[in-house]
N, C-alpha and C positions, 0 to 999 in steps of 0.2 A: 406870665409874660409881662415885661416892661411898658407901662404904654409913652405912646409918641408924643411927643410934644405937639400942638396941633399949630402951634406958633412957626413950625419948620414945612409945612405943608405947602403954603405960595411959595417957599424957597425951595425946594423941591421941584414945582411944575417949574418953574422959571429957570431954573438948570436943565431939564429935559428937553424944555425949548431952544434953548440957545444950544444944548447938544447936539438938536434933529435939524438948526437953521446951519450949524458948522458943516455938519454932513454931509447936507446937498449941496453947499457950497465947494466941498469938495468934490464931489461926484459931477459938478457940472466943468470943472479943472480937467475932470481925470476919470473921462467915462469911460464906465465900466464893461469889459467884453462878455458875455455871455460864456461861460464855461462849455469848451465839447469834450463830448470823449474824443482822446487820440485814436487812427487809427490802429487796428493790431498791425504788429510785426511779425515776421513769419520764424523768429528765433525763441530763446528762450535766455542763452549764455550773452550777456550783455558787459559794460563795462564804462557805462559812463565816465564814473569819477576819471577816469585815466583820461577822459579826452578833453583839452583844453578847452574855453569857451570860443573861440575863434573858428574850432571845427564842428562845432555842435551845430544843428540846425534848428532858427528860431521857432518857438512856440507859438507859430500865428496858424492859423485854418488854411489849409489846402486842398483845393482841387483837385480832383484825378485832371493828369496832365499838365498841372501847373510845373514850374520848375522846381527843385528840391534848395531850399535858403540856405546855402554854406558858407556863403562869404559875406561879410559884414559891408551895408552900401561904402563905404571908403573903400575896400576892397574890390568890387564891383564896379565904379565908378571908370565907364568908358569902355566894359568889355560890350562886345557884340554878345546877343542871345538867340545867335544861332551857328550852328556849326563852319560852314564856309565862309561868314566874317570872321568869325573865329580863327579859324584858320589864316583868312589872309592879315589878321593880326600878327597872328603867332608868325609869320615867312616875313614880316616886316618886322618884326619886334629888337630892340637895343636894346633891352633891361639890363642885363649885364653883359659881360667881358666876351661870352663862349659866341655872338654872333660875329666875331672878328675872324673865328677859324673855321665858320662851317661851311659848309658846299649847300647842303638842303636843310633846311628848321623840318623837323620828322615831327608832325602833327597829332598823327596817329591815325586807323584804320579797321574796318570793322562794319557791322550791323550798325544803324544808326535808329532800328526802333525797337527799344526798347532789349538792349544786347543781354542774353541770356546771363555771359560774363563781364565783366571789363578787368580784362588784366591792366596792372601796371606794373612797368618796369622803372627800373633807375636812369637810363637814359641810351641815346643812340649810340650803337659804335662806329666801327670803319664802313663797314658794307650800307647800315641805314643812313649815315651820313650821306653815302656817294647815288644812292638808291631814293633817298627822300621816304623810306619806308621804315615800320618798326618792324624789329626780328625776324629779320630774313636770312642773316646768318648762322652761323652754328648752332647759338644758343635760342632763337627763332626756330631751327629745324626741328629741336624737342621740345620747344614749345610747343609745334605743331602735333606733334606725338602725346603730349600730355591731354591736348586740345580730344584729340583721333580717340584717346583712350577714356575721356569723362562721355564719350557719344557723341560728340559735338564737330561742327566742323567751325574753321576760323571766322568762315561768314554768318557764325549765327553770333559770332563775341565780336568784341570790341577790344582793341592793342594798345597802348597808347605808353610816355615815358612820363617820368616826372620832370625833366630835363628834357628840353624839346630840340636843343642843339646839344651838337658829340662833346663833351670835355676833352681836350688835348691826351693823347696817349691811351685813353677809356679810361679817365681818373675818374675818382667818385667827386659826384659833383659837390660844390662847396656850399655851404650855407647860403651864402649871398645867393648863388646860384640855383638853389632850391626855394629860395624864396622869391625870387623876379619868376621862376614858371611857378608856382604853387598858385594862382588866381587864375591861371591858363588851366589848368589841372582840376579845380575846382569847378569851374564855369562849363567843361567840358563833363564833367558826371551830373552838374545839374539839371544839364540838355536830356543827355542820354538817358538819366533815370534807368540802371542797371539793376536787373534783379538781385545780381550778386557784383561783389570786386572782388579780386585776388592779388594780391600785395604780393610780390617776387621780390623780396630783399628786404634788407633793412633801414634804405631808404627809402621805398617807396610806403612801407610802414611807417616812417618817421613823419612823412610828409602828411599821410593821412588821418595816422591816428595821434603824433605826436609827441609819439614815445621812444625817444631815441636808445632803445633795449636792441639785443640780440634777436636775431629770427627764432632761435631756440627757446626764448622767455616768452614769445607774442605768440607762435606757432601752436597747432593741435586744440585749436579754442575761436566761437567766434565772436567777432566787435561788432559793432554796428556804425556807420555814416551816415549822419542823415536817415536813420529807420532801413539802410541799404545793409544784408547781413556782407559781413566784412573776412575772408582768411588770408592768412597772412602765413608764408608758405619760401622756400629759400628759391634763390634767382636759377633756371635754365642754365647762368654762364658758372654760377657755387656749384649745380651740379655735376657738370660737367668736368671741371677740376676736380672735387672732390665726390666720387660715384655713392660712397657710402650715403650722402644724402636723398639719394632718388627715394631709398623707401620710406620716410618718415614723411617726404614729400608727397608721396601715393596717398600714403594715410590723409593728408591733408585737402588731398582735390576729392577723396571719400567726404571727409567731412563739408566740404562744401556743394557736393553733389546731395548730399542728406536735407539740406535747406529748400529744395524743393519739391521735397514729398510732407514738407512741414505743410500745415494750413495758410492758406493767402500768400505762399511763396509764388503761382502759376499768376496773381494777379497783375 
């Protein structure tokens, strides 16, 4: 073996020092969080990469019962953090165009502890408009039959749209318009803390998971929100037009029915 020069020896300690004075100088900038384990999920079929950073939820420590981090503080900035500020936000709200033609801003409805589901739709039509209510009409009535048929009654879930006023004619709501209620949408699952979600369309998939794909691509698999197991499944009003989709739709409220006999799904 080569020996060491012994002449490089003070040069040596005296870079180690200046190494270990840089170090704490930065660790006193920029201290350090203790590493935890995450909590388990009660899935296994995940999908990160697909979800933008905007709907991920930060990697800070949380509380049983704290709220769930979806929206980023600029996004959060002035909502209410609880449900009927919330609400009397949302029956006040200008964000866009669609509060010029409504009758009632449809807030949404449901379980508020802890709702076994939370469906989401794409948004109110004629009857929720005039009602101030979600799916009360036609496509509301099989909803309620879907509800009937997972075991569950309405008042154990939670209802709510992505669009919280009707669009002119029942159009699909527009960008803009998904995006002035998507912090409303957001702030309301972080309250509720829903065992599971159920995406009805491909809007209300868009908004969530931010993949603007077909029901038929995101369908029969689940996502995750915020650690929330996620299925994404076609709209009551698609079924209804087209019947051929009820059963693939069955298949998909099995699938999300399967999430709670998984481990830590009852928690």
């Amino acid at each position: 073996m080569a020996s060491v020069d012994p002449t490089l020896g003070p040069l040596i300690r005296e870079a180690a020092a200046q190494l270990r004075r840089l170090l704490e100088v930065e660790a006193q900038e920029t201290p350090l969080v203790p590493w935890q384990r995450p909590p388990a999920v009660p899935i296994a079929v995940t999908a990160p990469e697909a979800i933008p950073p905007s709907h991920r939820s930060a990697a800070v420590p949380r509380r049983p019962g704290d709220p769930l981090p979806l929206l980023h503080p600029h996004e959060a900035a002035g909502l209410a953090e609880d449900l009927p500020s919330l609400e009397r936000q949302v029956q006040q709200c200008t964000r866009c165009d669609l509060h010029r033609s409504r009758t009632h801003a449809v807030f949404g409805e449901g379980s508020t502890d802890r709702p076994r589901i939370l469906f989401v739709g794409e948004g109110p039509g004629q009857e929720e408009d005039r009602t101030g209510r979600p799916f009360v009409g036609p496509a509301g009535q099989l909803l309620d039959r879907m509800i009937l048929a997972m075991g569950l009654t309405r008042d154990q879930c939670y209802i709510a749209n992505v669009v919280k006023c009707r669009p002119p004619g029942n159009a699909t709501p527009l960008p803009d318009q998904r995006g002035a209620c998507r912090p409303y949408l957001m702030r309301q699952i972080e309250i509720l803390r829903p065992r599971l979600i159920i995406a009805l369309g491909a809007v209300a998939a868009d908004v969530l998971l931010g993949r603007p794909d077909a029901v038929a691509r995101l369908r029969a698999k689940v996502h995750r929100l915020g650690g929330i197991p996620l299925v994404v499944t076609y709209h009551p009003a698609a079924m209804l037009r087209n019947p051929e989709y009820k059963k693939p739709a069955w298949e998909d409220l099995k699938l999300a029915m399967r999430q709670w006999t998984e481990p830590g799904s009852r928690d």
